[in-house]
KOLNU-434095 format. One record per atom (N, C-alpha, C): residue number from 1; residue in three letters; x negated, y negated, z. Coordinates in pm, whole numbers, plus 50000, padded with zeros to 5 digits. Last residue first. Layout:
# residues N
[NUM; "ALA"; [X; Y; Z]]
...
# end
This chain:
# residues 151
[151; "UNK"; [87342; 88552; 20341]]
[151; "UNK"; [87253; 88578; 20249]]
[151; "UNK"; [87147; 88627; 20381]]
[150; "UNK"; [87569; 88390; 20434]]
[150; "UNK"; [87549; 88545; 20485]]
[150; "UNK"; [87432; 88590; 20398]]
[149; "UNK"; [87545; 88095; 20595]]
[149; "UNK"; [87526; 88161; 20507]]
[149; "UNK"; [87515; 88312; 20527]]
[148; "UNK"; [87856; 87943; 20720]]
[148; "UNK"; [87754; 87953; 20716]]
[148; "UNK"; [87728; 88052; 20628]]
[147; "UNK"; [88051; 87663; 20853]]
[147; "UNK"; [88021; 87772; 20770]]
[147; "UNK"; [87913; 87801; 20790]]
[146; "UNK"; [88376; 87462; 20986]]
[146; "UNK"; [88190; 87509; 21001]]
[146; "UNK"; [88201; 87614; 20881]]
[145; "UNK"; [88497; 87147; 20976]]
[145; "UNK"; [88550; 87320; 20884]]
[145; "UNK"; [88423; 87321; 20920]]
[144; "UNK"; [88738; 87046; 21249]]
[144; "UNK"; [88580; 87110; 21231]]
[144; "UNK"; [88589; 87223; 21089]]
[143; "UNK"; [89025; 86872; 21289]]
[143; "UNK"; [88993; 86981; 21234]]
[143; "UNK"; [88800; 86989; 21152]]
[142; "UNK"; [89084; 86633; 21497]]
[142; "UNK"; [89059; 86714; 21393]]
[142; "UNK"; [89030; 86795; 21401]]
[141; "UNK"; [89419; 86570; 21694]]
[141; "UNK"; [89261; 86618; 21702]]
[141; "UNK"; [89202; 86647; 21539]]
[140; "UNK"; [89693; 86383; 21766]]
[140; "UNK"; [89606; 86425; 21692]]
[140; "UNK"; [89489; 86429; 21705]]
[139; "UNK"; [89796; 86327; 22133]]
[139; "UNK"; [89732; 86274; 21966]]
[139; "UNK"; [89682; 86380; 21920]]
[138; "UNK"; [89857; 86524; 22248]]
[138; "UNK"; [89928; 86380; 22299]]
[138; "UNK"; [89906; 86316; 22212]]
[137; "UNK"; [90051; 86835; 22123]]
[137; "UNK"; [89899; 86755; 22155]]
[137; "UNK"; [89968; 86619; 22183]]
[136; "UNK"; [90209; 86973; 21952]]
[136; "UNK"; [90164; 87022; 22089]]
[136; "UNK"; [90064; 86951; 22124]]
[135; "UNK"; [90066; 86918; 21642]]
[135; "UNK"; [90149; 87008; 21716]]
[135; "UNK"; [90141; 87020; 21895]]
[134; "UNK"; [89814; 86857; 21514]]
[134; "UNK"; [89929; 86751; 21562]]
[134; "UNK"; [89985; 86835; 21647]]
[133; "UNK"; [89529; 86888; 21353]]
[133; "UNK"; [89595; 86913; 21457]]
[133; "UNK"; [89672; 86885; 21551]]
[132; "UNK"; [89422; 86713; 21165]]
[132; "UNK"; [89493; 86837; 21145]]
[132; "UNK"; [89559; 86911; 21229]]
[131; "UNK"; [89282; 86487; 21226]]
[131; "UNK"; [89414; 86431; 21239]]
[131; "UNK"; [89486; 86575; 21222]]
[130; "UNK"; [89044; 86514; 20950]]
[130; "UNK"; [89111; 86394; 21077]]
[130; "UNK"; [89265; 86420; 21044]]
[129; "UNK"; [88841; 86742; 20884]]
[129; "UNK"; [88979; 86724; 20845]]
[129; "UNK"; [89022; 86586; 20920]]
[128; "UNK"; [88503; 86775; 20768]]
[128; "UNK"; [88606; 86735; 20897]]
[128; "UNK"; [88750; 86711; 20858]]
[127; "UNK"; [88242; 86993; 20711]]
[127; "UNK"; [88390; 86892; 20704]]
[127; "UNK"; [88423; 86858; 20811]]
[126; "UNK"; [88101; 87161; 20845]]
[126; "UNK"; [88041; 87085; 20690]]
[126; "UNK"; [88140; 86977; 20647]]
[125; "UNK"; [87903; 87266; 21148]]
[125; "UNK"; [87992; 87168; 21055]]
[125; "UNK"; [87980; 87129; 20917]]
[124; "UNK"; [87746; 87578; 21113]]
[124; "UNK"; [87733; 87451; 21173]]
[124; "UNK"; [87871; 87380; 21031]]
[123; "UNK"; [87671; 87900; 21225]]
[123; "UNK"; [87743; 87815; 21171]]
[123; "UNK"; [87773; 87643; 21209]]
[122; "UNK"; [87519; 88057; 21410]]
[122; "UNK"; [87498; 88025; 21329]]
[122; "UNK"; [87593; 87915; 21228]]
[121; "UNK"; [87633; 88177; 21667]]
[121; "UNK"; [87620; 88235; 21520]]
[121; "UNK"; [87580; 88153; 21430]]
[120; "UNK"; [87652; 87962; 21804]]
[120; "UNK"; [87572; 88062; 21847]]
[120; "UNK"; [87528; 88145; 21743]]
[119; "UNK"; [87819; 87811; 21666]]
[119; "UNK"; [87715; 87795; 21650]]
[119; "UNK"; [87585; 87872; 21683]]
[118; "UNK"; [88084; 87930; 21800]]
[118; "UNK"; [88018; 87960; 21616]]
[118; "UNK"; [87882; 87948; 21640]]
[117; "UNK"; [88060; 87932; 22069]]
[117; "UNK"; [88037; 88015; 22031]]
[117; "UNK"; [88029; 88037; 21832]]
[116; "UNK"; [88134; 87647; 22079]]
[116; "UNK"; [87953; 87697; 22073]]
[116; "UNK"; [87939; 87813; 22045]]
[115; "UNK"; [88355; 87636; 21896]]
[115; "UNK"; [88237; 87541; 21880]]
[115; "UNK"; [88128; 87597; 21906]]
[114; "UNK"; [88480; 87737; 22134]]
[114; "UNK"; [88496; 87814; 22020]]
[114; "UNK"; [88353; 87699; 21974]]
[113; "UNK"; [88406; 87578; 22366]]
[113; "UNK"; [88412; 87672; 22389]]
[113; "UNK"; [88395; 87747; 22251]]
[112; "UNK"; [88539; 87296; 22261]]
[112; "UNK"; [88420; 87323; 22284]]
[112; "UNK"; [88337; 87481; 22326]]
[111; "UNK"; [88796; 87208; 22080]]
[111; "UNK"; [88757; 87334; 22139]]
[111; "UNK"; [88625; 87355; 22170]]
[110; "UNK"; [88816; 86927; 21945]]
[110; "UNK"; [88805; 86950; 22126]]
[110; "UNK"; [88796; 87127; 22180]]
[109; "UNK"; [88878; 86999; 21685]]
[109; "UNK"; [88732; 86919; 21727]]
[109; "UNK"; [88691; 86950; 21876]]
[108; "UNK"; [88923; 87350; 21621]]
[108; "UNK"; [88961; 87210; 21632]]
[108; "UNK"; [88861; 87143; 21710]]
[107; "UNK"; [88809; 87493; 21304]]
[107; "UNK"; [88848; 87497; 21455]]
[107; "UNK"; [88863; 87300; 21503]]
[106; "UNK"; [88787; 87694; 21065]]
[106; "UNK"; [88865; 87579; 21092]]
[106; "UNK"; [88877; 87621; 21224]]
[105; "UNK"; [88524; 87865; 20873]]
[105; "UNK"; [88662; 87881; 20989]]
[105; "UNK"; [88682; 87720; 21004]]
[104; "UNK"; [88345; 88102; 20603]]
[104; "UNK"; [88320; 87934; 20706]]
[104; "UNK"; [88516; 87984; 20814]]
[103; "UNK"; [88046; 88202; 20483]]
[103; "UNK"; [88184; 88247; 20569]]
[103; "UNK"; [88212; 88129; 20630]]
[102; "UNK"; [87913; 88405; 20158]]
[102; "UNK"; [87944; 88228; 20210]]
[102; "UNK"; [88049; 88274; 20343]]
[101; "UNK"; [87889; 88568; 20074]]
[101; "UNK"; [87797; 88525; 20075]]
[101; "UNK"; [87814; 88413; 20113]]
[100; "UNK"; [88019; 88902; 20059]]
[100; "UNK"; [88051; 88753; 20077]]
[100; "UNK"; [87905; 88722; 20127]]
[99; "UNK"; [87981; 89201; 19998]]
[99; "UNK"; [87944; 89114; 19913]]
[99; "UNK"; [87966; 88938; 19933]]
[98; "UNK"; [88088; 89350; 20271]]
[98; "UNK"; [88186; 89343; 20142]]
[98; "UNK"; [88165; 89231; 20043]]
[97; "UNK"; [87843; 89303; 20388]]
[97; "UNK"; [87872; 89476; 20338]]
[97; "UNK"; [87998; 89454; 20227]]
[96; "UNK"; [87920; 89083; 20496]]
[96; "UNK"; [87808; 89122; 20388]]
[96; "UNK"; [87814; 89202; 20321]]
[95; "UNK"; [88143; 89130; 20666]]
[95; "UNK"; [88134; 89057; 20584]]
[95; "UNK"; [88047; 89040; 20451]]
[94; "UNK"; [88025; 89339; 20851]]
[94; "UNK"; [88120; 89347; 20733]]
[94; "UNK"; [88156; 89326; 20626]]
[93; "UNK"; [87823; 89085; 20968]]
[93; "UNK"; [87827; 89252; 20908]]
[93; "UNK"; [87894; 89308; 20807]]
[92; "UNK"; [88029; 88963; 21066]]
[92; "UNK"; [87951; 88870; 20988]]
[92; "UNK"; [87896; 88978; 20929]]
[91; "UNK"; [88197; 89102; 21241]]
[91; "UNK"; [88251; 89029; 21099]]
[91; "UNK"; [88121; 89007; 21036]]
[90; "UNK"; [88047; 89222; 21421]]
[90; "UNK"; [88055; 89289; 21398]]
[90; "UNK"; [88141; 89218; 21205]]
[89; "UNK"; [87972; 88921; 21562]]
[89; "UNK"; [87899; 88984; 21523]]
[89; "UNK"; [87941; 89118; 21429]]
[88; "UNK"; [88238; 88846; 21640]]
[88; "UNK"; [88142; 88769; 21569]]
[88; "UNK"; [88051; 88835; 21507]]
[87; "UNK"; [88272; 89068; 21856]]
[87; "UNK"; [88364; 89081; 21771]]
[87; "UNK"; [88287; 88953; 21620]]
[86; "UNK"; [88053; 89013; 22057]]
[86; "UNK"; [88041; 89135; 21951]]
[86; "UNK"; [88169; 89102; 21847]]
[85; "UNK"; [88213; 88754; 22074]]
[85; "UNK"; [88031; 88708; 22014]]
[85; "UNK"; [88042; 88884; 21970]]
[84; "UNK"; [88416; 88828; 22247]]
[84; "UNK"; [88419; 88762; 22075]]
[84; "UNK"; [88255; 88743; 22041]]
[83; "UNK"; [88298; 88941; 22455]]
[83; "UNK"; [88369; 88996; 22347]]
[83; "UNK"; [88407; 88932; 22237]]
[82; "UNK"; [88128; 88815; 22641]]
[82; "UNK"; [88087; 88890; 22516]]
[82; "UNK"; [88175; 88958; 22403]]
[81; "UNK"; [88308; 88703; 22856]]
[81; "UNK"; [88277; 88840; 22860]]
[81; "UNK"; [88153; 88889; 22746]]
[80; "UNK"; [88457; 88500; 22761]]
[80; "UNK"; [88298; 88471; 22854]]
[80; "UNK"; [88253; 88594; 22889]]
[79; "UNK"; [88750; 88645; 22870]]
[79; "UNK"; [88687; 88510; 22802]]
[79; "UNK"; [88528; 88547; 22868]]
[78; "UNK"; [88872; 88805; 22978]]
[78; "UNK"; [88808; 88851; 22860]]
[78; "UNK"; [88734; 88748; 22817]]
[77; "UNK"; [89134; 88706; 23032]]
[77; "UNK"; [89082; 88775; 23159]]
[77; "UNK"; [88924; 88824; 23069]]
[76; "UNK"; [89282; 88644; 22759]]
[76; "UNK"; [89244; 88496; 22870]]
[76; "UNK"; [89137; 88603; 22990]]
[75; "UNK"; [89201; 88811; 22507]]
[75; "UNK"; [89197; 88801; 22612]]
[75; "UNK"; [89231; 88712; 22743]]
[74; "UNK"; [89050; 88654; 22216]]
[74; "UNK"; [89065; 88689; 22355]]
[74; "UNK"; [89096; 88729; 22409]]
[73; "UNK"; [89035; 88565; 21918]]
[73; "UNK"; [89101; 88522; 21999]]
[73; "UNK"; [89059; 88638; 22099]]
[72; "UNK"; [89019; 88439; 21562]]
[72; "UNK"; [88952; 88478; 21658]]
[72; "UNK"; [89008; 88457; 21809]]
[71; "UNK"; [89141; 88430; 21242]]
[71; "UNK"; [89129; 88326; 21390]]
[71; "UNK"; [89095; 88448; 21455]]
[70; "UNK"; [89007; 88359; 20988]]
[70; "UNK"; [89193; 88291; 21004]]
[70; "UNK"; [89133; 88261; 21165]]
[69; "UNK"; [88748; 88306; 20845]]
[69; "UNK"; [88772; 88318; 20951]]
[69; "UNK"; [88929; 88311; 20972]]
[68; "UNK"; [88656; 88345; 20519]]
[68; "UNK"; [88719; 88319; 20593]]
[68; "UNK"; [88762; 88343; 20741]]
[67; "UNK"; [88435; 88433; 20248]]
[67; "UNK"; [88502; 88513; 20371]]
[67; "UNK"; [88553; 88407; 20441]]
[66; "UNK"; [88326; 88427; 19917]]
[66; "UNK"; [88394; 88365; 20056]]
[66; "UNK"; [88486; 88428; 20105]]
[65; "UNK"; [88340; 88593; 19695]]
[65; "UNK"; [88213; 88541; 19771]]
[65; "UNK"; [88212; 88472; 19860]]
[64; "UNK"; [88630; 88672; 19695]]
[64; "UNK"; [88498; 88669; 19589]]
[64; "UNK"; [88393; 88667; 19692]]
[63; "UNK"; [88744; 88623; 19973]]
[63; "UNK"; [88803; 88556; 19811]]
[63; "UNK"; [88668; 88561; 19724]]
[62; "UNK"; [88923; 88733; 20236]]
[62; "UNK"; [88820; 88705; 20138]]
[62; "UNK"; [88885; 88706; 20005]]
[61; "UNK"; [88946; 88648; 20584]]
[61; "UNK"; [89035; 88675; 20449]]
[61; "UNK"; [88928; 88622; 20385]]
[60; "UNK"; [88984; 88841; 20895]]
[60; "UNK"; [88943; 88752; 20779]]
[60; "UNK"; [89031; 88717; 20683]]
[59; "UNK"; [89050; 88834; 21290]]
[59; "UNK"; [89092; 88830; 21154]]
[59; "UNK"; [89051; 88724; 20993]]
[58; "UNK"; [89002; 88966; 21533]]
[58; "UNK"; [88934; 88861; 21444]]
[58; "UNK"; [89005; 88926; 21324]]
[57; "UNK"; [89046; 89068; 21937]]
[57; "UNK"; [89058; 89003; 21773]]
[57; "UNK"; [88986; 88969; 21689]]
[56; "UNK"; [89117; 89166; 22219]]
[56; "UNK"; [89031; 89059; 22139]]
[56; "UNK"; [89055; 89094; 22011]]
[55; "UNK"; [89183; 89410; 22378]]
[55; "UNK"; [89095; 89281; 22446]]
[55; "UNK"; [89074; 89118; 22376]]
[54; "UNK"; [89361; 89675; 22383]]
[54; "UNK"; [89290; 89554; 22337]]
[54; "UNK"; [89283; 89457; 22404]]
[53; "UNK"; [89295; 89960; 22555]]
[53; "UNK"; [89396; 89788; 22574]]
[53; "UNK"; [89299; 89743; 22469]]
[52; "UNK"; [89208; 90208; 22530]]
[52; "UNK"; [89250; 90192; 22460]]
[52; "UNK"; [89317; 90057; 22418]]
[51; "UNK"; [88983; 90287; 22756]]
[51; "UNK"; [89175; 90267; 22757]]
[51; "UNK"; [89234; 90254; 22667]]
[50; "UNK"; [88764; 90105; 22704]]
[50; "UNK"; [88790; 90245; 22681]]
[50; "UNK"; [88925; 90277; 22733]]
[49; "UNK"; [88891; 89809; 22487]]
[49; "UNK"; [88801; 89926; 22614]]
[49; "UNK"; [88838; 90058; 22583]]
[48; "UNK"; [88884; 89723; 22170]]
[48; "UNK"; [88910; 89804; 22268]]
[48; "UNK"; [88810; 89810; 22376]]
[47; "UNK"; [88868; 89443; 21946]]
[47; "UNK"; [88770; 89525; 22046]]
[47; "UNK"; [88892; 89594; 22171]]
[46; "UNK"; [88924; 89486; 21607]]
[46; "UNK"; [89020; 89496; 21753]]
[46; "UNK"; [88927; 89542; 21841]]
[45; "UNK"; [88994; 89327; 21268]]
[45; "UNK"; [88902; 89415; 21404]]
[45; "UNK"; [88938; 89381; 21537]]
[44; "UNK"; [89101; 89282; 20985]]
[44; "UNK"; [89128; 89281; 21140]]
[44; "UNK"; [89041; 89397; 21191]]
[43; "UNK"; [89121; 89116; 20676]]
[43; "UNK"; [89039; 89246; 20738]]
[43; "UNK"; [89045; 89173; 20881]]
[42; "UNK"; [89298; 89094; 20353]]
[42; "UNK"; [89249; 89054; 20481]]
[42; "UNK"; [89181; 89170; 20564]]
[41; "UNK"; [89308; 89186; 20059]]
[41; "UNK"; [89190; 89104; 20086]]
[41; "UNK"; [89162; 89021; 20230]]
[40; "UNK"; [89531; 89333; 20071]]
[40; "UNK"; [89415; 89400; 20089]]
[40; "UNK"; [89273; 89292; 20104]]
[39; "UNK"; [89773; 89261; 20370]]
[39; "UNK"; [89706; 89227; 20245]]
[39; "UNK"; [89554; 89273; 20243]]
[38; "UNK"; [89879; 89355; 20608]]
[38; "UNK"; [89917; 89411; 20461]]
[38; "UNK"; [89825; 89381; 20334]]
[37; "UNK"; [89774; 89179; 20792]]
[37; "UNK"; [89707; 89276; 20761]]
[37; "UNK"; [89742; 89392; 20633]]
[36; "UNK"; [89963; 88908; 20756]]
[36; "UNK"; [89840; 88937; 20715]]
[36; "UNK"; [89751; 89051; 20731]]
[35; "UNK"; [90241; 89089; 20850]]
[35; "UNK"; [90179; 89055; 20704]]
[35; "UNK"; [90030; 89012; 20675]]
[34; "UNK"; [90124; 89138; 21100]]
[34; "UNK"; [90132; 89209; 21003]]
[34; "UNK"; [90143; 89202; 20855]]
[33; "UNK"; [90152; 88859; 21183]]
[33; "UNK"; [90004; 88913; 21233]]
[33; "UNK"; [90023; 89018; 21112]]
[32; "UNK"; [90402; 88749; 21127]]
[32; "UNK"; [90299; 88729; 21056]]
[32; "UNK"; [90162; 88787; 21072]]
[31; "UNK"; [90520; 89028; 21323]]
[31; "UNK"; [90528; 88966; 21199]]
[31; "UNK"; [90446; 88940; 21121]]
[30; "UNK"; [90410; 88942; 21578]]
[30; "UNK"; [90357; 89040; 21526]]
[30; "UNK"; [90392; 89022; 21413]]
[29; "UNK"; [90285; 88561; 21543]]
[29; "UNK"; [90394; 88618; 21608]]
[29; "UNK"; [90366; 88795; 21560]]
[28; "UNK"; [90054; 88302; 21654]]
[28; "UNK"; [90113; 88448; 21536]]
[28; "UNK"; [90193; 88512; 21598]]
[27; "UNK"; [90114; 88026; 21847]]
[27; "UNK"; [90075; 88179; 21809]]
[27; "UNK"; [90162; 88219; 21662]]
[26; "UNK"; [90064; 87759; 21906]]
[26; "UNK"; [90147; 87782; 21816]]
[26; "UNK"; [90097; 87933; 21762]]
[25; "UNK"; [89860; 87699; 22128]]
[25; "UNK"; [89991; 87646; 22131]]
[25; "UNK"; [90050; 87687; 22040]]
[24; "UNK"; [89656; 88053; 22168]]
[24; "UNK"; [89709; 87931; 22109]]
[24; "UNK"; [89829; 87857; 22101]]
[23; "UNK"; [89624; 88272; 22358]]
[23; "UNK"; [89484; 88179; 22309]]
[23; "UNK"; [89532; 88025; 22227]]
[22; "UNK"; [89857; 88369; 22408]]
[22; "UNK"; [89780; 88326; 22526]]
[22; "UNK"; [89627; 88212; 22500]]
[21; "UNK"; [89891; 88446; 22184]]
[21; "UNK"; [89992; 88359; 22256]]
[21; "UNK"; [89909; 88333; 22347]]
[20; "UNK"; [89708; 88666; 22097]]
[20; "UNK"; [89731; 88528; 22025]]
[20; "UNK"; [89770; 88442; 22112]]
[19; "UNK"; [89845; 88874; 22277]]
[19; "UNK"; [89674; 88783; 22327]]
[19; "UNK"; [89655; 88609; 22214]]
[18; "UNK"; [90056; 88965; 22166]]
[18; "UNK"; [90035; 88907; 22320]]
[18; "UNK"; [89908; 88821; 22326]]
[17; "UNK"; [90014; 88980; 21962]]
[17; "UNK"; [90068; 88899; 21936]]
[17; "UNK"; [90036; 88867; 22074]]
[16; "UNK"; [89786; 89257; 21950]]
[16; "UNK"; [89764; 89088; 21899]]
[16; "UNK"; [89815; 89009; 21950]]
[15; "UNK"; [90013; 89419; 22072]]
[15; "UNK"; [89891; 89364; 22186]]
[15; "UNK"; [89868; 89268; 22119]]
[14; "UNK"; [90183; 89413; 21826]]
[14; "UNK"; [90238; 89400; 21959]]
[14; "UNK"; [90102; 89331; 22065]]
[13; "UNK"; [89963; 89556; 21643]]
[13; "UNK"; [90026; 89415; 21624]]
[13; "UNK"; [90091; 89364; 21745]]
[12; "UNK"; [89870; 89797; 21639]]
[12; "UNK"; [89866; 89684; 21695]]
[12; "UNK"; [89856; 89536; 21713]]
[11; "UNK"; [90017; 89916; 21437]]
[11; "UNK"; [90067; 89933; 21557]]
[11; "UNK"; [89973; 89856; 21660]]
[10; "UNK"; [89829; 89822; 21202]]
[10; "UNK"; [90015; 89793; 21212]]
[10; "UNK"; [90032; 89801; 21338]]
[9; "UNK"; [89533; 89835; 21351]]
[9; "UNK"; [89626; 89943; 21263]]
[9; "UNK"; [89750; 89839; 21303]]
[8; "UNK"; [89192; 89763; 21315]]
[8; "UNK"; [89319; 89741; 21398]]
[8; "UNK"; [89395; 89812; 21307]]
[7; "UNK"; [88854; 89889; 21370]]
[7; "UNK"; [88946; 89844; 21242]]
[7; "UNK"; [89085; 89839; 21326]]
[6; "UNK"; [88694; 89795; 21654]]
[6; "UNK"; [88751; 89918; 21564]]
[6; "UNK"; [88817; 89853; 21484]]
[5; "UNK"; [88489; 89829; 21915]]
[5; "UNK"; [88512; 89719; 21762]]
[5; "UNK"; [88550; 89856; 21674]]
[4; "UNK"; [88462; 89866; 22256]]
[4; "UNK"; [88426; 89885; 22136]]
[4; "UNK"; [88546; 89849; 21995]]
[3; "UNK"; [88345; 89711; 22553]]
[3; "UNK"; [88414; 89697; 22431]]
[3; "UNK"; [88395; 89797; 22300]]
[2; "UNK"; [88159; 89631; 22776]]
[2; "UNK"; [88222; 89821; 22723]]
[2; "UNK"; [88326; 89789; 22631]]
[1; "UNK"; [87916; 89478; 22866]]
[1; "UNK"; [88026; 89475; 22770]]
[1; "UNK"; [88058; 89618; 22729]]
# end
């Protein structure tokens, strides 16, 4: 893995939006990718190669003592690489360092792929939403809320 995990800037919002789209039926567009980095209680990390391409993503949002996952994403040529498990790894860090003590995410029931990679980290199911995921689907999937502890 020759990735390296850097704080993301406004100007890359363009590569986000590309790799969002590729990871989800209903992407962030750069727009909303930028408004959520306007805000001081969100936090984006961008694994680069050495080229400078982004590869990958993660974006938080904190609230006191809970950190939030918004969403985590890829690459499609990047998958299964290690790059979201360092990009996992480098939040849950952060995350501490900025006093959260609780981190949980919303993923959907049939993403088995995202699923193991939480759990790899540590995070296991505490909810279930039924039915949160309508859009673009033949039925409704739920919604997994996992968490875990940063203590």
């Amino acid at each position: 893995m020759t990735a390296h995990i850097l704080h993301a800037g406004r100007e890359d919002a363009p590569a986000m939006a590309r790799i969002h789209k590729s990871g989800f039926a209903h992407p962030w567009d750069e727009g909303a990718l930028r408004n959520l980095m306007d805000k001081p209680n969100c936090l984006t990390l961008a694994a680069f190669e050495a080229s400078r391409q982004l590869v990958g993503f993660v974006m938080t949002r904190q609230a006191g003592e809970e950190c939030e996952i918004l969403t985590i994403v890829c690459d499609n040529k990047k998958r299964r690489s290690g790059v979201a498990s360092l990009l996992m790894m480098h939040t849950l860090e952060l995350s501490r360092l900025r006093k959260a003590k609780r981190i949980f995410l919303e993923v959907a029931s049939d993403n088995r792929p995202a699923i193991r990679l939480y759990e790899k980290h540590g995070f296991t199911e505490v909810s279930r939403r039924p039915g949160y995921y309508r859009q673009g689907r033949a039925a409704p999937e739920d919604a997994l809320v996992m968490a875990r502890s940063l203590d």
